[in-house]
Residue frames as qw, qx, qy, qz and C-alpha x, y, z in Angstrom:
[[0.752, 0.098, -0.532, -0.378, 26.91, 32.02, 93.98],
 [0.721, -0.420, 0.368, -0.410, 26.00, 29.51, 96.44],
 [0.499, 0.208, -0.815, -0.206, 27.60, 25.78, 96.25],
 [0.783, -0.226, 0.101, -0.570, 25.50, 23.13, 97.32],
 [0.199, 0.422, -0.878, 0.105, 27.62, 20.14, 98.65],
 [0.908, -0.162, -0.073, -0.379, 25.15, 16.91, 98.88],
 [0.045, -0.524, 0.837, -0.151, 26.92, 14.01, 100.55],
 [0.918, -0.032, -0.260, -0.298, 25.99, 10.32, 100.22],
 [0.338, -0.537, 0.765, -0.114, 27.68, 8.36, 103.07],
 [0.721, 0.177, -0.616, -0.263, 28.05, 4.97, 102.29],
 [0.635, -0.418, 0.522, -0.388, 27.11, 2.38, 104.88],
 [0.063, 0.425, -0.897, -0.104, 29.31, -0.73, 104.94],
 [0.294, 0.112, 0.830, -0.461, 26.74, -2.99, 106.50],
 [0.547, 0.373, 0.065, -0.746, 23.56, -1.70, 104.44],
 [0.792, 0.147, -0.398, -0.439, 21.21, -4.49, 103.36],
 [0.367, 0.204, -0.791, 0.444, 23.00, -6.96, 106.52],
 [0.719, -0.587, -0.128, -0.349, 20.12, -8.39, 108.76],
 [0.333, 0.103, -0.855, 0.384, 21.27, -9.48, 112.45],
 [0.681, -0.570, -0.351, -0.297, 19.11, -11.06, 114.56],
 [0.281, 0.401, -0.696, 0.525, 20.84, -10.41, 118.01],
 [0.791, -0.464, -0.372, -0.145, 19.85, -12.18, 121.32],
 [0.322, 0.267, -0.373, 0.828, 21.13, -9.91, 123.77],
 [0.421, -0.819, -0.371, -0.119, 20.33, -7.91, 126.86],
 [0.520, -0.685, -0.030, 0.510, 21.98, -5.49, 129.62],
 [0.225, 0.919, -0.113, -0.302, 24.70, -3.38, 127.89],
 [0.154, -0.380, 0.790, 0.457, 28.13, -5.64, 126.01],
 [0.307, 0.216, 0.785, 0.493, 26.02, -6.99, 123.22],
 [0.246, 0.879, 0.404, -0.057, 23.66, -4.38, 122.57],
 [0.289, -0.853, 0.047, 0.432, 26.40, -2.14, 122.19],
 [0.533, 0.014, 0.809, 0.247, 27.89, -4.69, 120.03],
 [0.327, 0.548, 0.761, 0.113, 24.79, -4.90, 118.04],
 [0.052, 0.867, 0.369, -0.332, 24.41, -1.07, 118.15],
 [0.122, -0.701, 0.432, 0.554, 27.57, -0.37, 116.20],
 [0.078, 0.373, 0.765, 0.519, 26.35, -2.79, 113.04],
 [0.099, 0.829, 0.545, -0.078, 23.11, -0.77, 113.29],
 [0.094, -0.836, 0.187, 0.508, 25.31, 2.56, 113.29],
 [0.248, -0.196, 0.795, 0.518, 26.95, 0.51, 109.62],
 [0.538, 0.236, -0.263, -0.766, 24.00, 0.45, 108.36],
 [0.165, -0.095, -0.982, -0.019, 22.28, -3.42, 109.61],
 [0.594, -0.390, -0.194, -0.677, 19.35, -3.77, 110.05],
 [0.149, 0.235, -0.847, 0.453, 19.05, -5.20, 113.55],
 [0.724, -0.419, -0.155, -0.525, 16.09, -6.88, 115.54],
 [0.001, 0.351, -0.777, 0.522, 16.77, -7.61, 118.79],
 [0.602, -0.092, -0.778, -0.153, 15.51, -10.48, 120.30],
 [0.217, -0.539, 0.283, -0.763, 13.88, -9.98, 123.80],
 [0.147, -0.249, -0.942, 0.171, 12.69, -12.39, 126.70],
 [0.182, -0.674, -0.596, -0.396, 8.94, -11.60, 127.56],
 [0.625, -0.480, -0.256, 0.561, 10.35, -9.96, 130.11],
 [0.506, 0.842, -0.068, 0.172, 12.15, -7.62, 128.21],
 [0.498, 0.470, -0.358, 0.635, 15.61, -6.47, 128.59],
 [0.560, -0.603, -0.389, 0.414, 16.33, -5.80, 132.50],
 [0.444, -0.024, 0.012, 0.895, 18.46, -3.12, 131.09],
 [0.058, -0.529, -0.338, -0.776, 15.51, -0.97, 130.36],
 [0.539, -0.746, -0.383, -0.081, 14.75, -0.46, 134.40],
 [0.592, -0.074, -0.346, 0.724, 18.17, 0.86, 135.19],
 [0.027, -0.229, -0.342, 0.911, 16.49, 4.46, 135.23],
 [0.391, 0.683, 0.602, 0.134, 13.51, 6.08, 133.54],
 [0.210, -0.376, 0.261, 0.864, 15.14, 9.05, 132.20],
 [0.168, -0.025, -0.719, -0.674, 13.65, 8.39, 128.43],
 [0.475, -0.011, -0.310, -0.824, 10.62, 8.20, 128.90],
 [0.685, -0.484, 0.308, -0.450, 10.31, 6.23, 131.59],
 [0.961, 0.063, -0.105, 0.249, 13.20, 3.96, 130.11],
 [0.761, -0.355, 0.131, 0.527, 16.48, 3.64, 130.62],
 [0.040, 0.841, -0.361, -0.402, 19.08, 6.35, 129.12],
 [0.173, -0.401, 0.848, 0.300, 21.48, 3.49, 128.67],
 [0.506, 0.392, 0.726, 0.252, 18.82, 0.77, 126.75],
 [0.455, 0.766, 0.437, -0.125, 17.49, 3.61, 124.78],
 [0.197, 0.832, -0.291, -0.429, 20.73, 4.72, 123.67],
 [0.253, -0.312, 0.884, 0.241, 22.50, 1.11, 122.73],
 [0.482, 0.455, 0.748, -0.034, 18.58, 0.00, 121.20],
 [0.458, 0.656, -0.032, -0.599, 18.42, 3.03, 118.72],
 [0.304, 0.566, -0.554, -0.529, 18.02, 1.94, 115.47],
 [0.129, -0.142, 0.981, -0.035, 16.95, -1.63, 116.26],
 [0.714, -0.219, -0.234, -0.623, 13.63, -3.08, 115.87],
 [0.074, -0.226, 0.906, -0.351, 12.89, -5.73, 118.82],
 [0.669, -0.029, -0.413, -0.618, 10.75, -8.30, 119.33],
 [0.586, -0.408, 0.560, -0.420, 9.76, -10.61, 122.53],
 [0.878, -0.074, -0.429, -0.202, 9.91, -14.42, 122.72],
 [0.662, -0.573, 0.388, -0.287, 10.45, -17.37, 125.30],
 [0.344, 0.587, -0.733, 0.005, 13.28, -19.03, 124.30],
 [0.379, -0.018, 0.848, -0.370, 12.33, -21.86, 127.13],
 [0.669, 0.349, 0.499, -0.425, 9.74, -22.75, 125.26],
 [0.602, 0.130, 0.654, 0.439, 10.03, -25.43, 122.35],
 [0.462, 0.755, 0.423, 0.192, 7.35, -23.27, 120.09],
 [0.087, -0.947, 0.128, 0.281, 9.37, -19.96, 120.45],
 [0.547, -0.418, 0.599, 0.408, 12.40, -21.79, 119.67],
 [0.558, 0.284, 0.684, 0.374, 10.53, -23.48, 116.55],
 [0.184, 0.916, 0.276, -0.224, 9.67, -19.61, 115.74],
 [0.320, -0.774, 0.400, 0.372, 12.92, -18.38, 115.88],
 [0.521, -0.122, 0.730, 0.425, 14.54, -21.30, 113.83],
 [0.427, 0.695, 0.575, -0.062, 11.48, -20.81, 111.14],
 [0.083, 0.972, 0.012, -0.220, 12.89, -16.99, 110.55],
 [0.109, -0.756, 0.530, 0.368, 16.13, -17.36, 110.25],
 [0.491, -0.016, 0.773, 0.401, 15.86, -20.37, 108.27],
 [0.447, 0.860, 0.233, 0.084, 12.97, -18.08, 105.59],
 [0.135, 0.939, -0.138, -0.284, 15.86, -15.46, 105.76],
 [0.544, -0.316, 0.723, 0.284, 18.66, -17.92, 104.99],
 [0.445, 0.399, 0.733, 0.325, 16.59, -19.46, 102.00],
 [0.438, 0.868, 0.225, -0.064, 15.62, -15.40, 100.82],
 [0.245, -0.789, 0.444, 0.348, 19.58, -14.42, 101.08],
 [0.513, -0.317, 0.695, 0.392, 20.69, -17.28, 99.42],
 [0.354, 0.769, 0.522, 0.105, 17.21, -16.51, 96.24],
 [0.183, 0.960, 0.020, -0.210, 19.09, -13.09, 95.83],
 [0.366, -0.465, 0.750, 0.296, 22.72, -14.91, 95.69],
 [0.435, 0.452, 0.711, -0.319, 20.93, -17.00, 93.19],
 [0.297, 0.865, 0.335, -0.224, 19.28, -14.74, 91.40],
 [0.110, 0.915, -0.343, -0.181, 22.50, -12.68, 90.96],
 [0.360, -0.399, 0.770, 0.344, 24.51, -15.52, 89.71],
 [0.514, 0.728, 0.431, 0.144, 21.69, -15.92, 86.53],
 [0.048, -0.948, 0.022, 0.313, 22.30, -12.31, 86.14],
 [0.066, 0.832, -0.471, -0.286, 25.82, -12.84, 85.33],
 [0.564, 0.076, 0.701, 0.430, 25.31, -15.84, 83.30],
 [0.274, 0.902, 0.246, -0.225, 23.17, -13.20, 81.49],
 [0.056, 0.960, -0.056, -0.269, 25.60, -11.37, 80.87],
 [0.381, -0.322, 0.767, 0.404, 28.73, -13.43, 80.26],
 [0.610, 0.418, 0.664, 0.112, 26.83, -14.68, 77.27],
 [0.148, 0.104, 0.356, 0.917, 26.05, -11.35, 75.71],
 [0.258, -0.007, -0.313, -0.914, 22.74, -10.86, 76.65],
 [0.649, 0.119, 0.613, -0.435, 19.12, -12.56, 76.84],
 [0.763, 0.534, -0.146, -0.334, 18.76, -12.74, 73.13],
 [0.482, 0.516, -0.706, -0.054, 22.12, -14.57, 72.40],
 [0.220, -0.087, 0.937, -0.257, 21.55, -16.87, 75.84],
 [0.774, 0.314, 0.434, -0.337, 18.28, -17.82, 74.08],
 [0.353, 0.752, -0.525, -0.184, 19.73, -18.24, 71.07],
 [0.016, -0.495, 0.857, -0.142, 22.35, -20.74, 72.51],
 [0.533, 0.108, 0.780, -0.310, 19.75, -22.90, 74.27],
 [0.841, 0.438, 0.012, -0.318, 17.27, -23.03, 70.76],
 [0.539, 0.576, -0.612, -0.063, 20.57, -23.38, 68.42],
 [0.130, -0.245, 0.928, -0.248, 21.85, -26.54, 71.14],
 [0.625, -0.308, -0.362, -0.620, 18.49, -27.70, 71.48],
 [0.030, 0.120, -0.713, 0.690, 19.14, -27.77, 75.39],
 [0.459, -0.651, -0.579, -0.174, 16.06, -29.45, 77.62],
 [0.215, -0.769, 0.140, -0.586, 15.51, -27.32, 80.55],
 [0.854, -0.500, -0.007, -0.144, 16.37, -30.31, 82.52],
 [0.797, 0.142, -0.111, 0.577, 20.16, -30.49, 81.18],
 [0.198, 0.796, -0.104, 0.562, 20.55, -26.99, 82.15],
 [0.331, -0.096, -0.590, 0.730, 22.35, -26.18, 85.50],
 [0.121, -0.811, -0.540, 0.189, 19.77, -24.58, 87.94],
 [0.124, -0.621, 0.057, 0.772, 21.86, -20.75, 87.42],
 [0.217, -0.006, 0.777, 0.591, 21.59, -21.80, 83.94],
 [0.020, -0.605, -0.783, -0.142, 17.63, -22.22, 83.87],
 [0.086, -0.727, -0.534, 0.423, 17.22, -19.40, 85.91],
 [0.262, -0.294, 0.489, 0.778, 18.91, -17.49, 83.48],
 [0.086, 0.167, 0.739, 0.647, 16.95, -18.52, 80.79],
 [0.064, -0.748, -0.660, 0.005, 13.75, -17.58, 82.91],
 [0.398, -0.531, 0.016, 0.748, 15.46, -14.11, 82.90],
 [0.266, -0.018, 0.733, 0.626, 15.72, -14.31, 79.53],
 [0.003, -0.334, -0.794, -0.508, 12.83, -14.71, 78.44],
 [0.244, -0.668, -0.516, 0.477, 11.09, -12.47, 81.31],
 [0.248, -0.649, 0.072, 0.715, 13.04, -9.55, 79.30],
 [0.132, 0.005, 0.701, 0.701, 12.66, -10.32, 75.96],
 [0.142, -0.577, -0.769, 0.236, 9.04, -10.26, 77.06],
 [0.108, -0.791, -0.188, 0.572, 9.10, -6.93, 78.71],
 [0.161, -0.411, 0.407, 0.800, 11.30, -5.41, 75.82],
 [0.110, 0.256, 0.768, 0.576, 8.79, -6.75, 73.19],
 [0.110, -0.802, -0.515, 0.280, 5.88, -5.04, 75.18],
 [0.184, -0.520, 0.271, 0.789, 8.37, -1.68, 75.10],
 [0.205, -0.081, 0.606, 0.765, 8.41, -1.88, 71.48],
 [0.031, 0.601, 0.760, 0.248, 4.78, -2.56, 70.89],
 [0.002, 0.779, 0.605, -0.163, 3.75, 0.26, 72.64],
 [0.289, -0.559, 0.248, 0.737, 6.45, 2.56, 71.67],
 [0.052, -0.420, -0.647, -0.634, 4.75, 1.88, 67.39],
 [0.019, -0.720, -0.686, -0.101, 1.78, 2.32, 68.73],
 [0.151, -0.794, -0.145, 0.571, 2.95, 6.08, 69.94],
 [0.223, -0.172, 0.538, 0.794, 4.99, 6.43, 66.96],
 [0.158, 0.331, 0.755, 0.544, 1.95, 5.81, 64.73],
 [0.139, -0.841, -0.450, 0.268, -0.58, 8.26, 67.18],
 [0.217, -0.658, 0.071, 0.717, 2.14, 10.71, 66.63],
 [0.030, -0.056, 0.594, 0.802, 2.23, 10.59, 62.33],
 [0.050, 0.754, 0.599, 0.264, -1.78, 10.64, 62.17],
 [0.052, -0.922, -0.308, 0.230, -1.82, 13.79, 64.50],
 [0.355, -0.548, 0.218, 0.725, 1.50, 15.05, 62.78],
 [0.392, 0.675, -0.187, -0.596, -0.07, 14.69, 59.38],
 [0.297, -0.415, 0.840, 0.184, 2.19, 11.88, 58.32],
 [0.265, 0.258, 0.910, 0.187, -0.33, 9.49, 57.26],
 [0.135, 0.298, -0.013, -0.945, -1.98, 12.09, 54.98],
 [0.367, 0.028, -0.733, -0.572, -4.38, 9.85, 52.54],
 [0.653, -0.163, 0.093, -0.734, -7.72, 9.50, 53.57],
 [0.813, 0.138, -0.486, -0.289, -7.46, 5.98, 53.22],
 [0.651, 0.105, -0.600, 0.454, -4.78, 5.31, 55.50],
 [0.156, -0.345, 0.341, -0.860, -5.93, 7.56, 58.02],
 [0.798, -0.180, -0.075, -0.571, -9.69, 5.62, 58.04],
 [0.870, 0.107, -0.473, -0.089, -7.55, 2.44, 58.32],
 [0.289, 0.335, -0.511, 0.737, -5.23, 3.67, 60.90],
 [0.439, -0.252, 0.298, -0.809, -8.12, 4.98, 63.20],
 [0.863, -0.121, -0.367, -0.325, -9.86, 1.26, 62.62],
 [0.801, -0.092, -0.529, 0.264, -7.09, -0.92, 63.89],
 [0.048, 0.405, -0.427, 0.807, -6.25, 1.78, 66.60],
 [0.702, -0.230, 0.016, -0.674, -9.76, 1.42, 67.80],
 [0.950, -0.040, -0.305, -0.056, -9.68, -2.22, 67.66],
 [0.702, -0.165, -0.612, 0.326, -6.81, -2.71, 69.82],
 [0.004, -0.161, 0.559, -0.813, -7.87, -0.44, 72.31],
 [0.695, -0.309, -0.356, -0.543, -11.27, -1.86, 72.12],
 [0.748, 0.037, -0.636, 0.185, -10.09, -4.40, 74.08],
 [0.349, 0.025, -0.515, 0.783, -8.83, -2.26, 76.99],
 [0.267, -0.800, -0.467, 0.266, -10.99, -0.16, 79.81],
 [0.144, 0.743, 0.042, 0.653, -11.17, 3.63, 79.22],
 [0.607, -0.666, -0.314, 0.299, -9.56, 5.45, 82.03]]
């Protein structure tokens, strides 16, 4: 009997952008061991590119040494002299700033979620207080748009989860009385009328 040993490494780094602005071979190296941690790196080039990538052409008519310190990186040129490059640059890291800090955010709702008990009891709270959405802290609100995002989804769930239940007792027999069967097949119809056949 064969055993089949599956390993899942775990990378410290994973889900850790760096944007590195680097060239030759101490900070790519640098940069190349977070990428080996699992970062996601994008290296930041003058239009030029890296000088380091003329030292030979070994690789494919690059360098050994850039193509072994750049694996794993994704790169991208700009001209740092120049104001608009700059106002690029700043632009990016200030979108990633403001999506890092939407997932930070996000995950502090989450675990007002939860501390409560739930979406149903944090709605609950807010009706039974009668709480405006404007007294609510902003984790608070987002919360409640959580809330109600799931209670949402879960009421969808449920609907369609009857509606199988009830497909399954016509074709199991369940609903055995001609009556209920003709009435059953009506309001089926009707609310798939509604929908495209596919």
């Amino acid at each position: 009997m064969n055993n089949i040993l599956s390993v899942v490494t775990f990378l410290p780094l994973a889900g850790v952008l760096v944007v590195a602005l680097e060239q030759a071979v101490a900070a790519p190296y640098c940069s190349s061991r977070l990428a080996d941690a699992g970062a996601r790196v994008i290296k930041v080039e003058r239009p030029e590119g890296d000088f380091a990538r003329g030292y030979d052409a070994t690789v494919k008519g690059l360098s050994a040494n850039f193509v072994w310190l750049n694996r794993s990186k994704e790169s991208l040129t700009l001209d740092l002299k120049r104001v608009e490059a700059v106002q690029v640059l700043r632009q990016g890291l200030t979108y990633l700033n403001v999506s890092r800090s939407g997932r930070r955010r996000a995950e502090d709702a989450a675990r007002v979620v939860d501390e409560v008990g739930g979406a149903d009891r944090l709605l609950r709270d807010v009706a039974r207080r009668e709480l405006t959405l404007r007294s609510l802290r902003p984790e608070r609100r987002l919360a409640l748009e959580m809330a109600v995002d799931e209670r949402a989804e879960v009421e969808e769930l449920e609907r369609q989860w009857r509606e199988a239940e009830e497909i399954a007792e016509i074709a199991d027999g369940t609903l055995s009385t001609t009556a209920q069967l003709e009435e059953e097949l009506r309001r089926l119809k009707r609310s798939l009328g509604d929908q495209p056949s596919g």
